[in-house]
N, C-alpha and C positions, 0 to 999 in steps of 0.2 A: 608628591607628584604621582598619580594614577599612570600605570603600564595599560594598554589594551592586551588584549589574550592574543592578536596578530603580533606585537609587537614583541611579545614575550616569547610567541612561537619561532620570529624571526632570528631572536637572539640567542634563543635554546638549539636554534638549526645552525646557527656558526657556533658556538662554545660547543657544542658537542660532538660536532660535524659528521660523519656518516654512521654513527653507531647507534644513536640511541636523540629520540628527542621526546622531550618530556613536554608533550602540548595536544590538544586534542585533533584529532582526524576522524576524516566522514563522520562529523557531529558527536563524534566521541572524545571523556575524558580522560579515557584510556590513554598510560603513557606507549608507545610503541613504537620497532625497529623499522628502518626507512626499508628494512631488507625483510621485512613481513609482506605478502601477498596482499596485491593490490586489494582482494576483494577474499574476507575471511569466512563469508555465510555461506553454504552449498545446500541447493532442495531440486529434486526432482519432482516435476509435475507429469501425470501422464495427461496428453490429448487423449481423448476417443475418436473415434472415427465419426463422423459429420459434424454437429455442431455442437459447442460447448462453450463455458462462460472462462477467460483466465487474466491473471494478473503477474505483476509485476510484483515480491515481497517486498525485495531488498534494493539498496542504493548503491549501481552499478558503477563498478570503474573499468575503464578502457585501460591495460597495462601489468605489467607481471607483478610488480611492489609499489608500495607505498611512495617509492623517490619516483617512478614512473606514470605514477597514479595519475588519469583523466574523467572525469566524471562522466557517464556516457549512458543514459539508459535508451536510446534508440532503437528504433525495431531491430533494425539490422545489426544490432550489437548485442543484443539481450534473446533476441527469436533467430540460431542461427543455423541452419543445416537441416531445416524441418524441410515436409517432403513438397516436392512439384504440385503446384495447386493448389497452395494451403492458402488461404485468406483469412483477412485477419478487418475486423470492424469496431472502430471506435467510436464512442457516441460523445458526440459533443454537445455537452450540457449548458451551454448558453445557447447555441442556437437549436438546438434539441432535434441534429440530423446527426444520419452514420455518414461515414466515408470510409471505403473499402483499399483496404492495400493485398496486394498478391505476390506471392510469392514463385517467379518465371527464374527457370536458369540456374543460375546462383545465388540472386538479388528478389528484395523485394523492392516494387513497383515505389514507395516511397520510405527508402529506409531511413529519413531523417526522422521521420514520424517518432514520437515518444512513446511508452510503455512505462512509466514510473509508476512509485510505490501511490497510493489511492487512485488511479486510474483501474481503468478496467477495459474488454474488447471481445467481442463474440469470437470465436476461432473456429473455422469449417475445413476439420482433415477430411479431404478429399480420397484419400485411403481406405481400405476397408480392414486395418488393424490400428493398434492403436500407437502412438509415439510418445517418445520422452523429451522432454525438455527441463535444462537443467540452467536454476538461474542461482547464480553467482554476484557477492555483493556486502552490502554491509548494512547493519542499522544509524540510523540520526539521531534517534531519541530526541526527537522532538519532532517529527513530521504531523501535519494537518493537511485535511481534505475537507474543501465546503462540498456540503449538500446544498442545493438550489433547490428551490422551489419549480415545480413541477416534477419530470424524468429526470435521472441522471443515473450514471451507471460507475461503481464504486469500486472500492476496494482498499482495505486498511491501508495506511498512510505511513506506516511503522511496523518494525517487530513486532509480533503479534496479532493475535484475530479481534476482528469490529466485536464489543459487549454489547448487544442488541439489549440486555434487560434495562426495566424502567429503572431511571434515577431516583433513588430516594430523597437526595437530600440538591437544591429546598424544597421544601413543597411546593406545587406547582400554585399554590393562592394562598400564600402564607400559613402562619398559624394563630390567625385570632386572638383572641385571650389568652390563648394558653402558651405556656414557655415550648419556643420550639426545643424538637430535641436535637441533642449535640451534633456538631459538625462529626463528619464522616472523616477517616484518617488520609493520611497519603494514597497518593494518585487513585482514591475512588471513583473516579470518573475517567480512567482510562480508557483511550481508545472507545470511549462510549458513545453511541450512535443514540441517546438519549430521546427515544421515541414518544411520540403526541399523536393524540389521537386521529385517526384517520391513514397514517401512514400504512403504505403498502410496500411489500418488497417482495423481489423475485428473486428467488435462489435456483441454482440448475441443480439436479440432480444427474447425475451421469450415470445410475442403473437403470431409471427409465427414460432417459435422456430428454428430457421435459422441466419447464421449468414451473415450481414449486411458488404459490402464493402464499403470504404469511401477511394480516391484517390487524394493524395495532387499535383496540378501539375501548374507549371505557376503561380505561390505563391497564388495559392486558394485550398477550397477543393470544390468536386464534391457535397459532402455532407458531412457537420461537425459532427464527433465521439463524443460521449455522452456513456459515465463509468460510472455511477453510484456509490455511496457506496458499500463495498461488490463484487463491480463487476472486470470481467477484460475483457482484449481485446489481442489479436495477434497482431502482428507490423511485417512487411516488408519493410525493407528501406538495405538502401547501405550506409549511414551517421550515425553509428555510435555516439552516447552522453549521457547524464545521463537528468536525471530529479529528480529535488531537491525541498525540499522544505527551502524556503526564508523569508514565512511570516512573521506575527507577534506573538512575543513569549513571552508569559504572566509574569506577574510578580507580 
């Protein structure tokens, strides 16, 4: 008889009871204490002052530990104590408009709004220095983000940054007559944003506060895209696909 991995976590949380449970948490198969911190990752992003591109890394939990743990990546949970005025613009890539949330008071204007890991949201410090924000969290090892066809506005999906370089392996029209060469080893297509011809991306730069075109064409780029943690970018293409992550998943 087959146990599910709920089933087994069930039974590992009463046989062992508050010490120790041996089952995976926030997508992890790491074993760990219920009296570990709700949210294990910490990064500091800086805003600049007017406007800039930023993201979500990590998969936020609402609560001190692991027994308290609620999953929550909401604005108002992840963007919290930034300054009067700050707005915040998410692009929704199916119907390909912004919607603006603001930041009056104590509260943003709609803090259910989400902020997860492969989203992404313009952010306008209304300030004229720069601020910190610090996001707190954990990895899935396994998170994915489709790209659409047309605009959509991004941001890796999982621990670690988007691989913008071309996929080697398969070739993109077979290989004819000839023995293809060997398959590529584990997770070579991490996190890979696995670019086709014509694709466009926007990257911000925040020393000249401007955003950066990079043109994939003739299975090169003009100039290679670079996300950062924290960060995100705009995408124009007509090929439609997801971007996963594949890596390696702890144990």
């Amino acid at each position: 008889m087959k146990a599910s991995l709920s089933s087994f976590c069930f039974v590992a949380r009463h046989i062992v009871g508050v010490a120790f449970l041996f089952c995976a948490v926030f997508g992890s198969a790491q074993p760990v204490f219920i009296t570990d911190p709700a949210n294990r990752i910490t990064n500091t992003f800086t805003v600049p002052p007017d406007w800039s591109l930023i993201a979500n890394p990590y998969y936020h939990n609402r609560g001190t530990t692991v027994l308290d743990a609620v999953p929550d990546n909401s604005v108002g949970e992840v963007l919290q104590g930034v300054p009067q005025g700050t707005r915040l613009f998410k692009f929704d890539n199916d119907n390909q408009r912004l919607s603006e949330n603001r930041f009056r008071g104590r509260n943003w204007s709609n803090p259910s709004e989400t902020l997860a890991p492969g989203e992404g949201a313009w952010i306008f410090n209304p300030s004229h220095k720069s601020f910190t924000v610090t996001f707190t969290g954990n990895c899935r090892y396994g998170g994915s983000v489709g790209v659409a066809a047309g605009w959509s506005l991004i941001s890796s999906p999982d621990c670690g940054t988007i691989n913008f370089a071309p996929l080697v392996w398969p070739p993109p029209e077979g290989c004819g007559d000839l023995p293809c060469p060997p398959a590529p080893g584990f997770s070579w297509d991490n996190l890979s944003f696995n670019p086709q011809d014509g694709d466009i991306v926007y990257t911000f730069d925040k020393g000249s506060g401007q955003l950066q075109r990079h043109t994939f064409q003739n299975g090169a780029w003009d100039v290679m895209p670079v996300v950062g943690v924290a960060e995100a970018c705009f995408v124009l293409t007509s090929h439609p696909r997801a971007i996963r992550y594949t890596g390696f998943i702890p144990f």
